[in-house]
C-alpha positions in Angstrom: 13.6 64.8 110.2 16.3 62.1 110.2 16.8 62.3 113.7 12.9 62.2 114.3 13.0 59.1 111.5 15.9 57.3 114.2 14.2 58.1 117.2 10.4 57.3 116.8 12.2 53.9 114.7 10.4 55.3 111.5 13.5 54.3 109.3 13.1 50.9 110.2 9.2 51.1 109.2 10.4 52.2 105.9 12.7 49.5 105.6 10.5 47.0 106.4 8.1 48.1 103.8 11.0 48.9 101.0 11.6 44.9 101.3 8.1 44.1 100.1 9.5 46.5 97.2 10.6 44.0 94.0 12.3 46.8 92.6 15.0 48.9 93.5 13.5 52.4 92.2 10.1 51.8 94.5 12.4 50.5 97.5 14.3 53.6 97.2 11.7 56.0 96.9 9.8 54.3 100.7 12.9 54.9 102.2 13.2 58.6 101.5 9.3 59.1 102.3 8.8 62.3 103.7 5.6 62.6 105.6 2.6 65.5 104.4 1.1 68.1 107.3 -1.9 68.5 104.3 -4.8 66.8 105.7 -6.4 66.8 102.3 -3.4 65.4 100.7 -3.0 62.9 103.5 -6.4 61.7 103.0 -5.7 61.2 99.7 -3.0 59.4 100.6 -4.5 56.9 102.7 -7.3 56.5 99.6 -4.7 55.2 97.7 -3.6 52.4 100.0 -7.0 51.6 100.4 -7.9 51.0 97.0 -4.4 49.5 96.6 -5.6 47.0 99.6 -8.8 46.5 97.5 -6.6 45.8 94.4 -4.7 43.0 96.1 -7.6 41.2 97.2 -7.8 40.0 93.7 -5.1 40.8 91.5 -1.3 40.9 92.2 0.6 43.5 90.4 4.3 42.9 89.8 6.4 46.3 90.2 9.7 44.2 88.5 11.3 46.3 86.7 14.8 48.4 86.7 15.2 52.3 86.4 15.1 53.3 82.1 16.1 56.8 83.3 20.2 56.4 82.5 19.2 54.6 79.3 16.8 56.8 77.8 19.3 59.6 78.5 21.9 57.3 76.7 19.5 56.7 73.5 19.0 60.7 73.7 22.6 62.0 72.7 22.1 59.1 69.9 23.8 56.0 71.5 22.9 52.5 70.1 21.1 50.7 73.3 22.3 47.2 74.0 19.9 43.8 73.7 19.9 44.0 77.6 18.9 47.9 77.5 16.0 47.2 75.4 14.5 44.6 76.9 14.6 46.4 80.1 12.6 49.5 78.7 10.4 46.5 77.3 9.7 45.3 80.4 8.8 48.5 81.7 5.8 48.7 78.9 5.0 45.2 79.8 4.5 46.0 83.8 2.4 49.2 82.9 0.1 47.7 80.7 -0.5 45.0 83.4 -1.1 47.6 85.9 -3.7 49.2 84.0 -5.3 46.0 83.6 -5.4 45.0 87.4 -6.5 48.6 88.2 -9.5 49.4 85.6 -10.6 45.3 86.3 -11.5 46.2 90.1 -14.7 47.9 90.8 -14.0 51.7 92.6 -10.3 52.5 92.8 -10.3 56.1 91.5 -7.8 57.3 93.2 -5.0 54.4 91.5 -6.9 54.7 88.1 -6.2 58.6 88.1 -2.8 58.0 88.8 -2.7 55.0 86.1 -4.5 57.4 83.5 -1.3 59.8 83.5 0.7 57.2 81.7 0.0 55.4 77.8 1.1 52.1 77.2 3.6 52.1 74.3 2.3 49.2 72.4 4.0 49.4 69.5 7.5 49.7 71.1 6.7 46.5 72.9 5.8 45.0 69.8 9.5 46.0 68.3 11.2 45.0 70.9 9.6 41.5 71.6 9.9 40.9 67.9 13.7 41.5 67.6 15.2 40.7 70.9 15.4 37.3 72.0 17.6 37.7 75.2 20.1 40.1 77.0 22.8 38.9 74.5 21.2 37.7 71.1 18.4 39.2 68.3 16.0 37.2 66.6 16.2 36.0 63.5 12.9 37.2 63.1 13.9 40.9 63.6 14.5 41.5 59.6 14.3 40.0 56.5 17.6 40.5 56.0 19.1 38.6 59.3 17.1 36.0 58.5 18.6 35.4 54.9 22.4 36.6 55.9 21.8 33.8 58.9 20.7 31.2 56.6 23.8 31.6 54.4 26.1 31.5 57.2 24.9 28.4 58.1 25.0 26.7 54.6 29.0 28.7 54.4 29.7 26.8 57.6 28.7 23.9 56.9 31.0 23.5 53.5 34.1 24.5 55.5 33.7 22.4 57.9 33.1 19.7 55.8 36.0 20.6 53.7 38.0 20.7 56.9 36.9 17.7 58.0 37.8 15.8 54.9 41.7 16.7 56.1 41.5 15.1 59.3 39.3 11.8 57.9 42.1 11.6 55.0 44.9 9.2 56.7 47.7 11.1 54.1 46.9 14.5 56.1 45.6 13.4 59.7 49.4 12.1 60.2 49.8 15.5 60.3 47.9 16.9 62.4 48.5 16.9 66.5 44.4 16.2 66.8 41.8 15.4 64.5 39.8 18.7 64.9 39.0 21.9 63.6 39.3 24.7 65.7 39.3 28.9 65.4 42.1 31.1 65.3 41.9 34.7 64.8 37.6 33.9 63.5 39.1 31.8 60.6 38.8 27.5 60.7 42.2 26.5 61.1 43.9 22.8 61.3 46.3 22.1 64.5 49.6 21.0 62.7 52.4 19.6 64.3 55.1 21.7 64.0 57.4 19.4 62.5 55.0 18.5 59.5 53.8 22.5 58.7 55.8 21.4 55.5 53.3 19.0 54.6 50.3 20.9 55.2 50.4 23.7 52.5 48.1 27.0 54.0 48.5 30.1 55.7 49.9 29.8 59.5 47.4 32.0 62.1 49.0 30.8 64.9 51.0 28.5 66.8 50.5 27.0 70.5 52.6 28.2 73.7 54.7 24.9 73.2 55.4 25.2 69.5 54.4 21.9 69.4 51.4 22.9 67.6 51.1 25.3 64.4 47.4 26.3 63.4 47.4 26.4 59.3 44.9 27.4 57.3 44.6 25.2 54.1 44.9 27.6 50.9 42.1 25.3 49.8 39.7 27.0 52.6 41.0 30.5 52.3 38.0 31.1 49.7 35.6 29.6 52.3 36.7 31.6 55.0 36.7 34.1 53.5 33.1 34.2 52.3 31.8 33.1 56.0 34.0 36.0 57.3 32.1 38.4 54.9 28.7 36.7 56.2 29.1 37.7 59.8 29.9 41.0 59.0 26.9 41.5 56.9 25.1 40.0 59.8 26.7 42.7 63.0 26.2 45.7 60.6 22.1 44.2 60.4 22.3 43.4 64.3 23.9 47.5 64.6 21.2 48.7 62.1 18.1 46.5 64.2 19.4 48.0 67.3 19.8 51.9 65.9 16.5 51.6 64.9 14.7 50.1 67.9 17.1 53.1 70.1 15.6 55.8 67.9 12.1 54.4 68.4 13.2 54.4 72.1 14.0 58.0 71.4 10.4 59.0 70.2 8.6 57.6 73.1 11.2 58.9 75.5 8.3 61.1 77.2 6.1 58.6 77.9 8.5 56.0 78.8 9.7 58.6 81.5 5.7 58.9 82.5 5.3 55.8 82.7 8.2 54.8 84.9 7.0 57.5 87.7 3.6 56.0 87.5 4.8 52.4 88.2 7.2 53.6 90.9 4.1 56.0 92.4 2.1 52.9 92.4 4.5 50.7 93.5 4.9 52.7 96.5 1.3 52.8 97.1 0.8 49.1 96.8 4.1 48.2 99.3 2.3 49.8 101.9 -1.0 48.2 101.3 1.1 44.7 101.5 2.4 45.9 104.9 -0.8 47.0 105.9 -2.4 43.6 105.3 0.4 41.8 107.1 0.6 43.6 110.0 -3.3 44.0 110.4 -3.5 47.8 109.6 -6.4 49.8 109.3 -7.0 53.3 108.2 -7.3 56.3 110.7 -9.9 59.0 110.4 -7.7 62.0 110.2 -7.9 65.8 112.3 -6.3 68.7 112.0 -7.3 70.0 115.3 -4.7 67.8 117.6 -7.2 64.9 118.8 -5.6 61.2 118.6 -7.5 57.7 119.8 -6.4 54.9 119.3 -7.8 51.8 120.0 -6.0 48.7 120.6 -2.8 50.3 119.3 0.0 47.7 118.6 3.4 48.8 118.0 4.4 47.4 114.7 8.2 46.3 115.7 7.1 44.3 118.7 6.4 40.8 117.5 3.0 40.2 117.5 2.4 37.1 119.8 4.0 39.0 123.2 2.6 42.9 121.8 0.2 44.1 124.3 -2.6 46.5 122.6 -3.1 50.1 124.6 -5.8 52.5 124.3 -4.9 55.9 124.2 -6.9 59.2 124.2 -6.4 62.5 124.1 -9.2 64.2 122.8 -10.5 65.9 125.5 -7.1 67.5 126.5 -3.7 68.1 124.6 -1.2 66.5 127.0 -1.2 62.8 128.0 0.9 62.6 130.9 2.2 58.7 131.5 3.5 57.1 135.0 4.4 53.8 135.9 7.1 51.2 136.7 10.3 51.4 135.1 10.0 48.5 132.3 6.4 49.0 132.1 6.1 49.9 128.3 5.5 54.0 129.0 8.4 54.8 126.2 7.0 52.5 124.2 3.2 54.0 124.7 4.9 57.4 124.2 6.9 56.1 120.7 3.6 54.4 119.2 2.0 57.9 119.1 4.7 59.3 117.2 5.2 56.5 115.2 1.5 56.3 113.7 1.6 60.4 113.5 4.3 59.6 111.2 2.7 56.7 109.1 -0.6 58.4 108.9 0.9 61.5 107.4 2.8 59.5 104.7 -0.3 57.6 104.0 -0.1 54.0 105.8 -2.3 52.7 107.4 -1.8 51.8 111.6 -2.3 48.4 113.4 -5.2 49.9 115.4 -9.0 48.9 115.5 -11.1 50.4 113.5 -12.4 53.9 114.6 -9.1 55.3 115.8 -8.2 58.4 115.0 -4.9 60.8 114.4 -4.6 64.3 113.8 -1.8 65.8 111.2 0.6 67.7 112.7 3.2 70.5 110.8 5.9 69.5 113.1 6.7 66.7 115.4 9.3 67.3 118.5 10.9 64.6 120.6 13.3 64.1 123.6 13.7 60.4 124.0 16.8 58.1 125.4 20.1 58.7 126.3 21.1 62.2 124.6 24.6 62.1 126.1 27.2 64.2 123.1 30.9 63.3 123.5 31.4 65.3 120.2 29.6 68.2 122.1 31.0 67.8 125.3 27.4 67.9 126.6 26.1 65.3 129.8 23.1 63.5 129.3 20.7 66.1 130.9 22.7 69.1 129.4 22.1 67.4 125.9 18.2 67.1 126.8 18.1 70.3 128.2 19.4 72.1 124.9 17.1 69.4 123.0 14.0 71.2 125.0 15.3 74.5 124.2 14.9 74.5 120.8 11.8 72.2 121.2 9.9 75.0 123.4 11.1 77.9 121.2 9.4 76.6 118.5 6.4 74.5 119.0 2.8 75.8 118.6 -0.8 74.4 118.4 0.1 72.4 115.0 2.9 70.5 116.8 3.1 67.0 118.4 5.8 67.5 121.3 6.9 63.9 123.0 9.0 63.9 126.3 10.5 60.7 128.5 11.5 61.3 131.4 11.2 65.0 131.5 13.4 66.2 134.0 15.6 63.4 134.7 19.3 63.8 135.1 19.7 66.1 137.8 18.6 66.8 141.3 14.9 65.4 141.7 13.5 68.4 142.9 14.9 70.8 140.7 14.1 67.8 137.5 10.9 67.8 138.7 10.2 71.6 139.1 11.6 71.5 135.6 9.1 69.0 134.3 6.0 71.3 135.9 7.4 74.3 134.1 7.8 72.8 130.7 3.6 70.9 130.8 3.0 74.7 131.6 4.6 76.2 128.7 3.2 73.3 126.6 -0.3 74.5 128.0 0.6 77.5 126.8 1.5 76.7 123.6 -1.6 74.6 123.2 0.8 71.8 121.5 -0.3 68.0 122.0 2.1 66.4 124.1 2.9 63.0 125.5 5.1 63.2 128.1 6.2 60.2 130.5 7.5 60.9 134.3 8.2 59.4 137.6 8.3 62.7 139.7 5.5 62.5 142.6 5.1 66.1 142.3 4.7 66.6 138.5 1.7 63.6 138.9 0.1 65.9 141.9 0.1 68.8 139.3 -1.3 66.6 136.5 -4.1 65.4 139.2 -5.1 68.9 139.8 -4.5 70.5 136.6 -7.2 70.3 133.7 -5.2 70.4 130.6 -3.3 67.0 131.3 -4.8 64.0 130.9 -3.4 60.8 133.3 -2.7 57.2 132.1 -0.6 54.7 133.9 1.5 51.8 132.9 0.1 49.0 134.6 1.7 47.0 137.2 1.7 43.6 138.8 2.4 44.1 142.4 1.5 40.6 143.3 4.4 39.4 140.8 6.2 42.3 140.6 6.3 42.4 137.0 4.8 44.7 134.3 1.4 44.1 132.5 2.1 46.6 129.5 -1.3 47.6 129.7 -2.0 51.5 129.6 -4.7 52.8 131.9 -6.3 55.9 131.3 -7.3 58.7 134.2 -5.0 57.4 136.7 -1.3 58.2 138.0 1.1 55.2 138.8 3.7 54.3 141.2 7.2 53.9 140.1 8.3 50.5 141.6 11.9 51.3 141.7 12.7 50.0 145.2 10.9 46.7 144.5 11.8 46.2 140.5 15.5 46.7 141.9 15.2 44.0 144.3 13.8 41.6 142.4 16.9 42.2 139.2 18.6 41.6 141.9 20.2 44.1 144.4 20.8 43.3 148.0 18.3 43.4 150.7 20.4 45.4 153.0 20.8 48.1 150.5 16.9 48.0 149.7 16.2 48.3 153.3 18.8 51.3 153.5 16.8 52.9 150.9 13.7 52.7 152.5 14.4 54.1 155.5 16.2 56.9 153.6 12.3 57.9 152.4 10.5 61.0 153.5 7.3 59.8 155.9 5.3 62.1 152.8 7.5 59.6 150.2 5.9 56.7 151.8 2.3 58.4 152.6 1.7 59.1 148.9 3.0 56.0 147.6 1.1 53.6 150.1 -2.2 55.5 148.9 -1.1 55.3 145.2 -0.5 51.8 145.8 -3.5 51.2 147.5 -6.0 53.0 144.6 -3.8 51.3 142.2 -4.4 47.1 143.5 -8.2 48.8 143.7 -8.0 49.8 140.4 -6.1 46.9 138.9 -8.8 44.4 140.5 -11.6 46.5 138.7 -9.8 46.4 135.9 -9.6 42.4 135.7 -12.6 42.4 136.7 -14.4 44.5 133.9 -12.0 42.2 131.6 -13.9 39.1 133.2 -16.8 41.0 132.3 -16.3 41.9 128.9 -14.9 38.6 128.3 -18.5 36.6 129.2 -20.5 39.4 127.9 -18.4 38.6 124.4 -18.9 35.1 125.0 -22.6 35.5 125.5 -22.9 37.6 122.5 -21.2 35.2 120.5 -22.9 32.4 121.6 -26.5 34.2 121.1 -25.2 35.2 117.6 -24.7 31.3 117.3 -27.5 30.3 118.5 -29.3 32.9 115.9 -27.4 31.4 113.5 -28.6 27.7 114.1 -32.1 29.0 114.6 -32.0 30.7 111.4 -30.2 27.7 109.2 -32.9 25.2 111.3 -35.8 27.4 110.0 -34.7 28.1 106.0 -34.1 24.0 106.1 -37.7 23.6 107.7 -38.8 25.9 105.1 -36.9 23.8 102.5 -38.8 20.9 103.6 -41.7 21.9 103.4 -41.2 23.4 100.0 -40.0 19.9 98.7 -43.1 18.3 100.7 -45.2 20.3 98.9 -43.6 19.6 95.6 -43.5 16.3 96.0 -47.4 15.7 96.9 -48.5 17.8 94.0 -46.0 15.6 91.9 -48.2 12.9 93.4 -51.7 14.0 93.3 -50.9 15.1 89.7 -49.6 11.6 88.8 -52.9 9.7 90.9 -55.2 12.2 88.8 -53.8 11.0 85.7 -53.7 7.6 86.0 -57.3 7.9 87.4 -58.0 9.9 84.4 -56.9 7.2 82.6 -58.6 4.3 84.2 -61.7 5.6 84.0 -61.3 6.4 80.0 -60.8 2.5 80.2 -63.6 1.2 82.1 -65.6 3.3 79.5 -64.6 1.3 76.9 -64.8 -1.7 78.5 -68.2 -0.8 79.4 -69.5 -0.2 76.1 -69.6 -4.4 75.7 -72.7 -5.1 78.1 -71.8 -8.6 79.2 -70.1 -10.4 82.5 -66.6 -10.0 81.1 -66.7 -6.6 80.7 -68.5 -6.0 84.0 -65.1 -8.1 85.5 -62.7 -6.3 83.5 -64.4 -2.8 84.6 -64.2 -3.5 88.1 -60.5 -4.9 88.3 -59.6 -1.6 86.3 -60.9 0.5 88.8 -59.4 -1.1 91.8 -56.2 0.4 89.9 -57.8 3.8 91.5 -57.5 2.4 95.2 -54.2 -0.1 94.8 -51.8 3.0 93.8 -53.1 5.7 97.0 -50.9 5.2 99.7 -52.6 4.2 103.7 -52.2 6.0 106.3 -49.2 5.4 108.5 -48.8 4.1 112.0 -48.0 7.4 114.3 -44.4 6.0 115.6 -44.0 5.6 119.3 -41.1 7.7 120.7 -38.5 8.1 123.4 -39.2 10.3 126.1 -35.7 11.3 126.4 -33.6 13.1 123.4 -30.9 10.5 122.2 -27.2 10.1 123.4 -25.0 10.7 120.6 -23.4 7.3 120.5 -27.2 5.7 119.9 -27.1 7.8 116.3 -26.1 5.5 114.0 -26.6 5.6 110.1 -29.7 3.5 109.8 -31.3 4.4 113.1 -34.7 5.6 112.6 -35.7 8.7 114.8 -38.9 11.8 115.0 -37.6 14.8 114.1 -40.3 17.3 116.7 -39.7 20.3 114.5 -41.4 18.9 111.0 -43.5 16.0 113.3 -42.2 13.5 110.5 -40.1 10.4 110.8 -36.1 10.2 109.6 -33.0 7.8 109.1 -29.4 8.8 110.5 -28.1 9.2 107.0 -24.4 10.4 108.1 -21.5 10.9 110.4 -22.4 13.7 113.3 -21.4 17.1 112.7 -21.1 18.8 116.1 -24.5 19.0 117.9 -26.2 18.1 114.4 -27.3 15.0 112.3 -27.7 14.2 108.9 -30.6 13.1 108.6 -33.1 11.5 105.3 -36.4 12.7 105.3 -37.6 10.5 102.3 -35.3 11.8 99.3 -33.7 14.5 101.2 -31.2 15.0 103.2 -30.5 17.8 106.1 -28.6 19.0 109.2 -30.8 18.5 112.1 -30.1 19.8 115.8 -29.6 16.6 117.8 -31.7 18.4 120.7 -34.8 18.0 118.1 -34.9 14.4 117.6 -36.3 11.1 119.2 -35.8 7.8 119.0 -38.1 5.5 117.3 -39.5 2.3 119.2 -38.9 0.3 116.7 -40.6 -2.9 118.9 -43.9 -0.6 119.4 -43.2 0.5 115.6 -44.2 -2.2 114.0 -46.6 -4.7 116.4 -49.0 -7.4 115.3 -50.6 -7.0 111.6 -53.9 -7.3 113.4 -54.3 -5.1 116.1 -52.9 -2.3 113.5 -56.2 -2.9 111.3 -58.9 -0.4 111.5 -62.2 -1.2 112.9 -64.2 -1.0 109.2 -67.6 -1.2 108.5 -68.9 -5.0 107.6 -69.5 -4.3 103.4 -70.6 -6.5 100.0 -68.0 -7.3 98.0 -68.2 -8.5 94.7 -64.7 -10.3 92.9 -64.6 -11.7 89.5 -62.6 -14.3 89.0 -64.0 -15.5 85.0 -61.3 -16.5 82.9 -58.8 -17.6 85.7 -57.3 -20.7 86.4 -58.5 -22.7 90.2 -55.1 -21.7 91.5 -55.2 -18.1 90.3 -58.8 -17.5 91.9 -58.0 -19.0 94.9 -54.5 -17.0 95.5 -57.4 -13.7 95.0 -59.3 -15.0 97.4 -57.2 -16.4 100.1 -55.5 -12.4 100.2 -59.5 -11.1 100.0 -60.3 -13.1 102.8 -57.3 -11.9 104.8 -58.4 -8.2 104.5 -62.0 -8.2 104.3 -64.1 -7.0 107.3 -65.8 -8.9 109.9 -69.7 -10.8 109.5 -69.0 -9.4 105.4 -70.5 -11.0 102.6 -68.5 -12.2 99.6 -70.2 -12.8 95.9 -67.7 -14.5 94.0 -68.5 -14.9 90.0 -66.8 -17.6 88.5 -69.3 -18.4 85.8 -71.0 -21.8 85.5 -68.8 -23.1 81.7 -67.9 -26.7 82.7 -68.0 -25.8 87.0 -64.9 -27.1 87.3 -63.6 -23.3 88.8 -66.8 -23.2 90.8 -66.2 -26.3 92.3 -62.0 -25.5 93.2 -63.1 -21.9 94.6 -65.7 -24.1 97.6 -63.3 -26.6 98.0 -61.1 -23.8 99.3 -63.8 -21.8 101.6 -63.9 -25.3 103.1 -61.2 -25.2 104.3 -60.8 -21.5 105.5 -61.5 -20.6 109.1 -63.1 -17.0 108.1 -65.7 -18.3 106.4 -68.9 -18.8 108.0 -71.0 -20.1 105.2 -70.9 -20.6 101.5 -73.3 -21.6 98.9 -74.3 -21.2 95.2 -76.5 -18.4 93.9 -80.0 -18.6 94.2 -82.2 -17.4 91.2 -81.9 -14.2 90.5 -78.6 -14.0 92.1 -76.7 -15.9 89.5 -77.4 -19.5 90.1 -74.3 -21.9 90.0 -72.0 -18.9 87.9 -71.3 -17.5 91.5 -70.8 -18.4 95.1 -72.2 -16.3 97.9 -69.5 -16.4 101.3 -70.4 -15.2 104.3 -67.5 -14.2 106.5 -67.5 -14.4 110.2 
């Protein structure tokens, strides 16, 4: 399988995906990945990515953690585990539980919550050890009562030494002494750095003395006691650390078993969840899987080609078992035959391919290849002996299960004989009913593939124009090999190309020319069905646009109309109120039957007719629809859709405007709109009034000053209807407003004639104006 691994480039597959591995047990476990001939299993294989692929859409799992396995053997025969130890089986805990948690918080998933179920989270262990440990080196004080109190003490212990100490080297009779003013360890006791000539005058126990002898380190006998009881402190506190730790490794101990579960789990899922990170960065999707040898893929990329010079192939062999592949040397047909193999391997260990969606592999039990240079020193074999024994043991044991992959079948020997060869092994491949893809240059072995049933053609594609390769795979067709021509354009001399050419059989040249012939026919239909494709994709994508735009234009039409409607019945609503509430009004004004009252009524109910809004104008319009640049915010234009007037109310977005349609704003397709004459908008005052019916009017002006009445009646005047008549009731009181009312209408050009009242009509309390 290794050789398989090396050959179809599988290894480096699993390397790649190991490096999206953050720990070294899951990295370790891709690289040894053996692949599954179980369709069933492999199935449920590829679930798990997927719901893995799902998972990560959301959540991000880390898989950070180190391999417990060495240390829960060491806890086991009764070892005390280290600060780092623990924390590392603490951390496993601690990556578990937040597995669990990204797993049963995603909808579906099954497949990685069945897995996830097989493992408890040991939540009191974490507790312990989160409690006690506070690093890879120290323990909490918090991990006892007991450390806490011994640490306390050793802290009050050092902190009288050192200020007993320190009283020596502040005292001016003892600092002379010493070579520095310090205090320093020797041996875990305080200690004062003497100089060796004064050790007399320092009375204490020597510890040490420096590589110089300059120095001597005494201890003063008046610190001994000190020491002594700080000494006794720290060893309270290690035998509490020692007792802390025994006791957290025995609880180790006890959840051994599930600490061991749970480690497989996160390196099971782990595994899962690398190859659903390479599956999303190189574009992956999930093949249906057979188990009866059938394999299409569509737009299959080969995953270790970089992705901006990869050309996508289509290949099929569903129909027949051997997928026999021609073409120019260069042209990508190793390649073609590799990316077969390849995705036969990743789909049986459960990865995903870069294909489209739709493509389809079968599982094989065994997959056979003879690619490259197989040349043995070791063996003393040549190139085609060493492919020669390689197909030996290939055709002894291949069957219907098996996925056989040949380059270059044949090569290495005598061209006839190679290419007899080739025939002989398709026909024992036949025989075998294996699926094969085999790759050849041999005239003769594409003539038998041609006539033959069982063997499907596909050709590398080939520039002849350019002489350069297009990498594209075409299926159904045989393809010349270029050799002559590829060889003179790397390079070789012309007089040796000619020589070669005329060393061609006249059948060499016949079948080539026609190949060559079929294949510029072929290649021309080819670009142009691309062409074709290419504008009917453009088409649908620009139909599915236009949908798009007709649907948004429509739901914000609709949305108009709603808010129209809204906004009207807001309206009429408020109008029917306030009439409502008029009226109640002039009732009560009515109930006093006199002049006043009459006045009052009236002017109340002109309320009614003040607060209805006139009809508007119809706007006059452009013929044409607008040029862009003429859509500036504040430019009025007729939106033809909803046959109401706007304001540009924004920047342009595309081939749409924002436009305000009273209160509200929307995107309107520029092709809708008009632009509003805004000189034929809004012409003369007069020739916009309606031709009205001449009428009686009655105004009241009682209780207003001259200059009020006449404002009233110079705006009456300038709305009322042609050969009208006016009764004005001003009242007779002192006839001073009489009098300033037909002063006015003396002046006024619309009036025809005025006079007061007769009897009956109200005397000199009104005036009667005719308007002309």
């Amino acid at each position: 399988m290794t050789d398989i691994y090396k050959n179809l480039e599988f290894n480096i597959i699993l390397g790649r995906i190991a490096e999206l591995a953050s720990s070294d047990v899951v990295a370790d476990e891709i690289r040894n990945t053996l692949p599954n001939n179980d369709e069933s299993v492999v199935n449920k294989l590829l679930t798990q990515t997927n719901d893995a692929v799902t998972v990560l859409a959301s959540h991000s799992p880390s898989f950070a953690f180190d391999d417990i396995l060495p240390i829960l053997s060491k806890a086991k025969v009764g070892a005390t585990l280290s600060p780092k130890e623990l924390l590392k089986v603490g951390n496993v805990i601690v990556v578990l539980r937040a597995l669990k948690d990204c797993v049963e918080y995603t909808d579906g998933c099954d497949s990685l919550k069945d897995i996830t179920s097989e493992a408890s989270v040991c939540a009191e262990l974490e507790y312990d050890i989160r409690n006690a440990i506070e690093n890879e080196t120290e323990i909490k004080d918090s991990a006892s009562e007991k450390l806490t109190s011994v640490r306390r003490a050793i802290l009050r212990a050092n902190a009288r030494l050192k200020d007993k100490l320190d009283s020596y080297t502040r005292q001016s009779e003892f600092s002379k002494y010493l070579q520095d003013n310090i205090v320093t360890l020797r041996g875990g006791r305080y200690v004062l750095p003497v100089r060796s000539e004064c050790r007399s005058n320092v009375k204490g126990l020597v510890h040490d003395v420096s590589a110089s002898g300059s120095t001597v380190f005494i201890e003063p006998f008046a610190v001994v006691e000190a020491n002594n009881e700080l000494i006794t402190l720290k060893t309270e506190e290690f035998n509490e650390i020692e007792r802390i730790l025994c006791a957290l490794s025995k609880k180790v101990v006890t959840n051994a078993d599930a600490l061991v579960q749970s480690q497989y789990v996160l390196t099971e899922c782990g595994v899962i969840f690398a190859k659903a990170e390479y599956a999303k960065k190189t574009d992956s999707c999930r093949p249906i899987v057979n188990i009866d040898g059938k394999i299409t893929l569509k737009g299959a990329r080969h995953p270790l080609i970089d992705t901006n010079s990869v050309v996508p192939v289509d290949i099929d062999l569903n129909d027949k078992r051997i997928l026999l592949i021609s073409g120019p040397n260069t042209g990508g047909k190793t390649v073609a035959l590799k990316t077969v193999g390849l995705f036969a391997l990743m789909t049986m260990c459960g990865m995903f391919i870069p294909v489209l969606d739709g493509s389809e592999m079968s599982v094989f039990d065994d997959i056979y290849c003879d690619i490259g240079d197989s040349q043995s020193i070791a063996q003393s074999l040549s190139t085609f002996s060493a492919h020669v024994t390689n197909l030996a043991k290939i055709t002894s044991n291949m069957n219907k299960s098996s996925l056989v992959l040949l380059d270059e079948v044949g090569d290495g020997t005598d061209p006839d004989e190679g290419a007899a060869l080739a025939v002989a092994i398709i026909k024992k491949l036949l025989t075998a009913q294996a699926t094969a893809v085999v790759t050849t240059h041999f005239n003769s072995v594409k003539e038998f593939a041609l006539a033959c049933d069982g063997v499907a053609n596909a050709s590398m594609q080939f520039d002849s124009e350019n002489l350069k390769p297009t990498y594209r795979l075409l299926q159904g067709v045989s393809g010349s090999s270029y050799a002559l021509e590829i060889a003179e354009r790397l390079g070789l001399g012309k007089d040796i190309i000619a020589d070669a050419k005329r060393a061609l059989s006249a059948e060499k040249i016949a079948f080539d020319k026609v190949m060559r012939e079929v294949e510029k026919l072929r290649n021309s239909l080819y670009e142009e069905k691309l062409q074709a494709e290419a504008a009917l994709t453009q088409a649908s994508e620009q139909a599915a646009k236009t949908s798009k735009l007709k649907s948004e234009y429509e739901n914000k039409l609709a949305e108009i109309n709603d808010n129209a409607r809204i906004i009207i019945k807001r309206k009429a609503d408020e109008y029917a109120e306030q009439a409502e509430s008029i009226i109640e009004e002039i009732k009560e004004q009515l109930k006093t039957a006199n002049e006043t009252a009459l006045f009052n009524a009236r002017k109340s109910s002109k309320k009614i007719y003040d607060g209805v809004p006139v009809d508007e104008v119809k706007p006059v319009i452009s013929n044409t629809p607008p040029n862009p640049n003429e859509l500036k915010i504040g430019t009025r234009v007729f939106i033809s859709g909803l046959n109401k007037e706007g304001v540009i109310a924004g920047s342009l977005r595309g081939n749409k405007a924002v436009v305000a349609v009273g209160s509200i704003k929307t995107e309107i397709p520029i092709a809708s709109l008009s632009l509003i004459n805004e000189r034929q908008k809004a012409p003369n005052k007069q020739n916009n009034k309606r031709e009205i019916e001449p009428e009686n009017r009655e105004v009241m002006m009682l209780g207003l000053t001259v200059d009020e009445a006449v404002g009233e009646i110079d705006r009456i005047l300038s709305d009322i209807a042609p050969h009208s008549v006016l009764r004005i009731v001003h009242g007779k009181g002192t006839g001073a407003l009489g009098k300033g009312i037909q002063s006015f209408l003396k002046r006024q050009s619309r009036v025809k004639s005025y006079r007061y009242g007769r009897y009956g009509e109200g005397d000199t309390g009104v005036t009667i104006v005719e308007i002309k």
